[in-house]
Biopython code that builds the backbone (N, CA, C, O; Angstrom):
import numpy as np
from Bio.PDB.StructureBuilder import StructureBuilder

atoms = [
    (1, "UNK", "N", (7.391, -34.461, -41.265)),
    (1, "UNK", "CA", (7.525, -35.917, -41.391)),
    (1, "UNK", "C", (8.240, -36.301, -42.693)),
    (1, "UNK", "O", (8.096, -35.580, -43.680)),
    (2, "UNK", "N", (8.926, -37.290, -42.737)),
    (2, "UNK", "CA", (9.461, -37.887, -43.869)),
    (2, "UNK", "C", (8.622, -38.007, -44.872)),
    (2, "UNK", "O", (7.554, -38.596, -44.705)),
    (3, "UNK", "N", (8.947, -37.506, -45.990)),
    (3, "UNK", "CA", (8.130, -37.646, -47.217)),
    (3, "UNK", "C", (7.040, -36.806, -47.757)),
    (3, "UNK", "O", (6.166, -37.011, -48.600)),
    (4, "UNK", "N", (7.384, -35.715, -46.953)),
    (4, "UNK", "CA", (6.424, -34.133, -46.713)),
    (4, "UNK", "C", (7.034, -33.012, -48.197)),
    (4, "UNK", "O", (8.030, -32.293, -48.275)),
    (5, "UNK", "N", (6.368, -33.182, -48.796)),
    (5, "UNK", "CA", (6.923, -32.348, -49.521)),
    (5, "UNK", "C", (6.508, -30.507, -49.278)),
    (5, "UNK", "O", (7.047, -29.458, -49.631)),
    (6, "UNK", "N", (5.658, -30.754, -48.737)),
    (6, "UNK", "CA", (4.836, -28.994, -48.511)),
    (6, "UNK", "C", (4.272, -29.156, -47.455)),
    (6, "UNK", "O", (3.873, -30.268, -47.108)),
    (7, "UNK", "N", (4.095, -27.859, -46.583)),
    (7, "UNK", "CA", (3.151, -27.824, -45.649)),
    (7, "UNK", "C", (2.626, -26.581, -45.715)),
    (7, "UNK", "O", (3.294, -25.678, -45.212)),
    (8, "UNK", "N", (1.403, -26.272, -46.305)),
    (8, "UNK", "CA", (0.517, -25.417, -46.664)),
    (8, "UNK", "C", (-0.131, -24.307, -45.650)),
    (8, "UNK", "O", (-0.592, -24.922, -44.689)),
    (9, "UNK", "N", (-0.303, -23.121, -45.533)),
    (9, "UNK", "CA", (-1.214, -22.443, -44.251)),
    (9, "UNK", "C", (-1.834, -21.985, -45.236)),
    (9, "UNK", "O", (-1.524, -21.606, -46.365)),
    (10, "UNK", "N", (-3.590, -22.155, -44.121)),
    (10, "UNK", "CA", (-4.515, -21.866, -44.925)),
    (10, "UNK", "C", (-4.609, -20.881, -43.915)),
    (10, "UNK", "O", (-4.090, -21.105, -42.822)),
    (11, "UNK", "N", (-5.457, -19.364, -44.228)),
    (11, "UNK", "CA", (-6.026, -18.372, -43.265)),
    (11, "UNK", "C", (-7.455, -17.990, -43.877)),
    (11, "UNK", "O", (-7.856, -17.693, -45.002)),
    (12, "UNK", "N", (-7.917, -18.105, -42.875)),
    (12, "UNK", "CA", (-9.699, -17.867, -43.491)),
    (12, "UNK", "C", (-10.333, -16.860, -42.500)),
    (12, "UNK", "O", (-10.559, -17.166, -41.329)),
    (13, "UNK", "N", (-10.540, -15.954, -42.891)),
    (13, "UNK", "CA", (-11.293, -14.703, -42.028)),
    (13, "UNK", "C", (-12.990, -15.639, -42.409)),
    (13, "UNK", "O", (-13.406, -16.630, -43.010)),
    (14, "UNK", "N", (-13.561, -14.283, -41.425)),
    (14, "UNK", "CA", (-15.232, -14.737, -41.340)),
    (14, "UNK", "C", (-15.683, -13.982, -40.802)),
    (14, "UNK", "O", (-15.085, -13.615, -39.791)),
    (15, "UNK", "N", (-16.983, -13.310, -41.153)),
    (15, "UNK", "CA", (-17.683, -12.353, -40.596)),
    (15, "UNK", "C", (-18.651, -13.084, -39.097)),
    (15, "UNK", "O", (-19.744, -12.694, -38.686)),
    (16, "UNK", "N", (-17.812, -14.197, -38.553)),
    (16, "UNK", "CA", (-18.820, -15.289, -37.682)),
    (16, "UNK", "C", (-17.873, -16.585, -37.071)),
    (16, "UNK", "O", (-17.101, -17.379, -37.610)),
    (17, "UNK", "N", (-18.211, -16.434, -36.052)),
    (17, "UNK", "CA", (-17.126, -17.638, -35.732)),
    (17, "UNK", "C", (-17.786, -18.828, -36.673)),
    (17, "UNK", "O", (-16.946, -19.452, -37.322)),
    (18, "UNK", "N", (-19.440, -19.321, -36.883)),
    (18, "UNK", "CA", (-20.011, -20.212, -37.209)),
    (18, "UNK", "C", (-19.527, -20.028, -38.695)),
    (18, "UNK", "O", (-19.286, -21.118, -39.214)),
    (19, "UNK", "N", (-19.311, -18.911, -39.552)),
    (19, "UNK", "CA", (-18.892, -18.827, -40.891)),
    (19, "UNK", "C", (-17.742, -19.920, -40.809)),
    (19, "UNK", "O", (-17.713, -21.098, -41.165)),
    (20, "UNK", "N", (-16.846, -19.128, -40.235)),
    (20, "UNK", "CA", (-15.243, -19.690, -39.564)),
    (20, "UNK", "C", (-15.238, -21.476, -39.851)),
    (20, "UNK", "O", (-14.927, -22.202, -40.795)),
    (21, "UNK", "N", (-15.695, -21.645, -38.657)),
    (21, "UNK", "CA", (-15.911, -23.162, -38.559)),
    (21, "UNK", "C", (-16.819, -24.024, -39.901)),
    (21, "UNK", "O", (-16.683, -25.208, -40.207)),
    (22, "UNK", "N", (-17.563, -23.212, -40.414)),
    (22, "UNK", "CA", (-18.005, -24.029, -41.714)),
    (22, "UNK", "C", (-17.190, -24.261, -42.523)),
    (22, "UNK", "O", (-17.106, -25.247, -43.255)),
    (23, "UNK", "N", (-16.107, -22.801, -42.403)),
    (23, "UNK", "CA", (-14.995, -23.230, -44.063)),
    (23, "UNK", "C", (-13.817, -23.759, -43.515)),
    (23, "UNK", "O", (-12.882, -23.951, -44.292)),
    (24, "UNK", "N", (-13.672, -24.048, -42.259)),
    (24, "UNK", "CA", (-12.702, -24.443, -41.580)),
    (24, "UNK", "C", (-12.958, -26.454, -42.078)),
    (24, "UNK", "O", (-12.153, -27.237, -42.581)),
    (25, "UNK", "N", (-14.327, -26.646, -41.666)),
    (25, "UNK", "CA", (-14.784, -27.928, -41.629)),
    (25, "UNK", "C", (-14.640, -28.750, -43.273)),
    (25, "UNK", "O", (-14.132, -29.848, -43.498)),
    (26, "UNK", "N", (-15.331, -27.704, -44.350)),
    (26, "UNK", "CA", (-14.799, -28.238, -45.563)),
    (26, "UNK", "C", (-13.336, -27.678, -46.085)),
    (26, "UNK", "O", (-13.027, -27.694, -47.277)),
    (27, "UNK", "N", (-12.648, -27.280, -45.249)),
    (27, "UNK", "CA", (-11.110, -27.641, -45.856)),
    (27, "UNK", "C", (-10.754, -28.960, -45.413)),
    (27, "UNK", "O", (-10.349, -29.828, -46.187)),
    (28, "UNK", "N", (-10.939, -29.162, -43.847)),
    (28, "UNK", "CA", (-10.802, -30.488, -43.656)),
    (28, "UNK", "C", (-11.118, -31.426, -44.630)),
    (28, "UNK", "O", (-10.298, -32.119, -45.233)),
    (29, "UNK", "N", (-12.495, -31.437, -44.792)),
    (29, "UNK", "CA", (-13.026, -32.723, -45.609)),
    (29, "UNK", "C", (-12.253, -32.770, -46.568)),
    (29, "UNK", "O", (-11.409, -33.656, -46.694)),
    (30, "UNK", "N", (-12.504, -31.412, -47.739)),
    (30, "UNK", "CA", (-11.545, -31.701, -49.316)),
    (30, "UNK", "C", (-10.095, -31.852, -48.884)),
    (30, "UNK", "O", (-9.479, -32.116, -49.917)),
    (31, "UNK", "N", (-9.230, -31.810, -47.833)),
    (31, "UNK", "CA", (-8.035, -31.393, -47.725)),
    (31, "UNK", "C", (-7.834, -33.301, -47.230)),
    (31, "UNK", "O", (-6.771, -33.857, -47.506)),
    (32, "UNK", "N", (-8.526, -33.778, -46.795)),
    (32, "UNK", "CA", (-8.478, -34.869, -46.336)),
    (32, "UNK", "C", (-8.724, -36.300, -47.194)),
    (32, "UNK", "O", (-8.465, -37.484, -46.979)),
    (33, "UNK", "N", (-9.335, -35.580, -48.232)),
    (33, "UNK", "CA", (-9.270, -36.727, -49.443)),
    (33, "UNK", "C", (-8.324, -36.669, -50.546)),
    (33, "UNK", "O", (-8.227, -37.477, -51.469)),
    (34, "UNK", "N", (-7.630, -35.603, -50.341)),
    (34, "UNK", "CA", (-6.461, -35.411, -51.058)),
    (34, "UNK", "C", (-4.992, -36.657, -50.751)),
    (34, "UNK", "O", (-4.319, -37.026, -49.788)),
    (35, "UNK", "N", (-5.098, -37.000, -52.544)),
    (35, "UNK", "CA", (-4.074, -37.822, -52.394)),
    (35, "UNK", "C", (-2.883, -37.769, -51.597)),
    (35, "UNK", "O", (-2.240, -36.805, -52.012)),
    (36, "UNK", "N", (-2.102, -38.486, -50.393)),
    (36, "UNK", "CA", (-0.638, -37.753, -50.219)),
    (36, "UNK", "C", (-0.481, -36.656, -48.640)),
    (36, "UNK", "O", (0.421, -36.142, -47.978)),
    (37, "UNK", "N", (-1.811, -36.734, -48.631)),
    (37, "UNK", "CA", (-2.125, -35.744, -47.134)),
    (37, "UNK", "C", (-2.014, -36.434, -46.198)),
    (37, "UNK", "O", (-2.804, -37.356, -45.994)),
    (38, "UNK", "N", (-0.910, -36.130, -45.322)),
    (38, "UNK", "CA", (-0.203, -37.376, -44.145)),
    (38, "UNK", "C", (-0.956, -36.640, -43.255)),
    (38, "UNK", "O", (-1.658, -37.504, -42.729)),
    (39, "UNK", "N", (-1.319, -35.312, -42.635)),
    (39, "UNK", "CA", (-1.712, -34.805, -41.391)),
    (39, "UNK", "C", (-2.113, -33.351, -41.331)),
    (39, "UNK", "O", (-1.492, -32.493, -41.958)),
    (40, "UNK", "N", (-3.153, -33.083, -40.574)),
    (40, "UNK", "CA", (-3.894, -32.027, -40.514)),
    (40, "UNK", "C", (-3.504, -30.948, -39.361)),
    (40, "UNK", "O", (-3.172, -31.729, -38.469)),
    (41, "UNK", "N", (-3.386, -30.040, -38.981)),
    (41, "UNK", "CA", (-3.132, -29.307, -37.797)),
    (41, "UNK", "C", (-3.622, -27.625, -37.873)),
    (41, "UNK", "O", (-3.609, -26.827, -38.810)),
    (42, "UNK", "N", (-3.908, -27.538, -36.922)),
    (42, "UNK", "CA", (-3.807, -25.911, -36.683)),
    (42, "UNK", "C", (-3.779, -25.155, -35.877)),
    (42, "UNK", "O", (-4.753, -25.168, -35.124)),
    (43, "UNK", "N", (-2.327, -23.782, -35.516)),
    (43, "UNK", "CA", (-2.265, -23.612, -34.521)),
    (43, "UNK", "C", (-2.818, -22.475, -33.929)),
    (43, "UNK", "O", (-3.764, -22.281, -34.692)),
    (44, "UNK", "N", (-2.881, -21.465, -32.972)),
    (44, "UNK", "CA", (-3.416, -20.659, -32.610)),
    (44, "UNK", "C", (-2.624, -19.090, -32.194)),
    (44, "UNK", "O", (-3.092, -17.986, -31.917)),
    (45, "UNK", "N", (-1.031, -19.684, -32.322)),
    (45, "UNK", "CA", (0.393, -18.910, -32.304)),
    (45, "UNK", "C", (-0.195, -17.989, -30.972)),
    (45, "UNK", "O", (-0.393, -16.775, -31.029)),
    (46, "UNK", "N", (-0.412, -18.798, -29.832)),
    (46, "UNK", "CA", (-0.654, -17.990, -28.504)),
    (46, "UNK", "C", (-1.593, -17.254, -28.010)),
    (46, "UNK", "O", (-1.742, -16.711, -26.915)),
    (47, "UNK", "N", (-2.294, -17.312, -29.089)),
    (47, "UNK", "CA", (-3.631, -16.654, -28.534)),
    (47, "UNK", "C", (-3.603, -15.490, -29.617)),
    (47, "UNK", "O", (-4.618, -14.913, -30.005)),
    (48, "UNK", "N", (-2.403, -15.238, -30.026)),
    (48, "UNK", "CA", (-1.923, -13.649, -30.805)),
    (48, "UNK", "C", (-3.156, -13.337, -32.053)),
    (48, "UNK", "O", (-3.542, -12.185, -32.249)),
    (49, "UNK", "N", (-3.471, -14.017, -32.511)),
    (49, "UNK", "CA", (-4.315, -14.203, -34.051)),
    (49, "UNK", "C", (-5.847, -13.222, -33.332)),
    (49, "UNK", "O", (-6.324, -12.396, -34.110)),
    (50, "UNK", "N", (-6.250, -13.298, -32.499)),
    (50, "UNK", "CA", (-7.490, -12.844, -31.466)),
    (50, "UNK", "C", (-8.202, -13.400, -30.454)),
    (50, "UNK", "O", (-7.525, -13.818, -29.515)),
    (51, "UNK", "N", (-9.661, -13.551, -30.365)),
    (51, "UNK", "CA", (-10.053, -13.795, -29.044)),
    (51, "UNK", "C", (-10.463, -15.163, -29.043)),
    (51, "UNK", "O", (-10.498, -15.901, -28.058)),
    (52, "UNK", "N", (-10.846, -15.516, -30.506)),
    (52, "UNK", "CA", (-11.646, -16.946, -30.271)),
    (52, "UNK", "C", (-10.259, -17.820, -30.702)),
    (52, "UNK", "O", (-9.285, -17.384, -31.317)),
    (53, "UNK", "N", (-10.508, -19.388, -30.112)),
    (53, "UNK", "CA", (-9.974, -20.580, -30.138)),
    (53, "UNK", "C", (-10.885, -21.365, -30.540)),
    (53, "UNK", "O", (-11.683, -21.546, -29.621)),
    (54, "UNK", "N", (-11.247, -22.089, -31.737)),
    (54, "UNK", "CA", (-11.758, -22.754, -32.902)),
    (54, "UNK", "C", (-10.216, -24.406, -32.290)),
    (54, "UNK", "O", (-9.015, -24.185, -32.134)),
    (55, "UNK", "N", (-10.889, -25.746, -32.120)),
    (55, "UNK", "CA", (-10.331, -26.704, -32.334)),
    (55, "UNK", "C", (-10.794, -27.356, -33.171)),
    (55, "UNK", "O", (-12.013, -27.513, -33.245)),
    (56, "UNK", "N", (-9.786, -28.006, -34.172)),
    (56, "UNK", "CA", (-10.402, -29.023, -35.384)),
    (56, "UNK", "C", (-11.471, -30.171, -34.714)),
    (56, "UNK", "O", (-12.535, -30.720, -35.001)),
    (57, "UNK", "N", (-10.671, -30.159, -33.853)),
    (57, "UNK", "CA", (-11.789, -31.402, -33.047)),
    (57, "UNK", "C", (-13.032, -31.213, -32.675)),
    (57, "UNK", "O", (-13.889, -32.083, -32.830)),
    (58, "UNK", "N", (-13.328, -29.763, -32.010)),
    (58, "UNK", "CA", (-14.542, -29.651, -31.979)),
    (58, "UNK", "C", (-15.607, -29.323, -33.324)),
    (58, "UNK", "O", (-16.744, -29.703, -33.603)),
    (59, "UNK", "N", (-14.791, -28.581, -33.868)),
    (59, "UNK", "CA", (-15.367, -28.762, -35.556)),
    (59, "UNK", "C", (-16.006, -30.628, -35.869)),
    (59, "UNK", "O", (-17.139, -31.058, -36.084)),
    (60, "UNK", "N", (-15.000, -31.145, -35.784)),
    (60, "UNK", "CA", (-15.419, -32.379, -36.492)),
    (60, "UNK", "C", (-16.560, -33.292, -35.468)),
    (60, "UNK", "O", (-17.291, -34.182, -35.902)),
    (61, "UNK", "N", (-16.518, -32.946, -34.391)),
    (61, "UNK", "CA", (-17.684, -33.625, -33.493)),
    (61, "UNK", "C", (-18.742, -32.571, -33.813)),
    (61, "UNK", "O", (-19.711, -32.847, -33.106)),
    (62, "UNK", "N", (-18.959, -31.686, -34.417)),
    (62, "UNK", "CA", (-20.457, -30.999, -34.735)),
    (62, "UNK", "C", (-20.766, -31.663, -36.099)),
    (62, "UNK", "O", (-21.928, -32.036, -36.261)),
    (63, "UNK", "N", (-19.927, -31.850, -37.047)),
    (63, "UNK", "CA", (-20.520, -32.255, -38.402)),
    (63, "UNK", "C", (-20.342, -33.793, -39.066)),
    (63, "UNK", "O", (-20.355, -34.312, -40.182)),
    (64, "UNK", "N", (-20.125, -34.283, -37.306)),
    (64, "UNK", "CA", (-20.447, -35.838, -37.654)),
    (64, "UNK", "C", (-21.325, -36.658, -37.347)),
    (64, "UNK", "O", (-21.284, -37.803, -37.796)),
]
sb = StructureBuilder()
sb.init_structure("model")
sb.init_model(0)
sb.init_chain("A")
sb.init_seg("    ")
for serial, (resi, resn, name, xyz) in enumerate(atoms, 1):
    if name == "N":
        sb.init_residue(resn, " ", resi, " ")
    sb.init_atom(name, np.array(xyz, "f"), 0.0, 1.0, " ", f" {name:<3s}", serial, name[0])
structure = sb.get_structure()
């Protein structure tokens, strides 16, 4: 988007999908109060990464 200066990848291993999704959930939060942060995403590059599929969305409907 216009006015993007960086677009950051975060990778977070976990001994747990539930690990996963906890540090998944506070990047959101701190990543989301960050001044300048137009948009959040994350992809799954086809399945290739492994077996589980983690959506931000379902993250954020458990810890709201």
């Amino acid at each position: 988007p216009e006015g993007v200066k960086a677009i950051p990848e975060i990778v977070i291993n976990g001994v747990s999908v539930e690990a996963v999704e906890k540090a998944m959930y506070i990047c959101m939060d701190v990543a989301s109060r960050v001044d300048g942060v137009v948009k959040l995403s994350a992809g799954n590059y086809g399945g290739k990464l492994g077996k589980y599929k983690i959506y931000l969305k379902d993250i954020l409907d458990k810890h709201q």
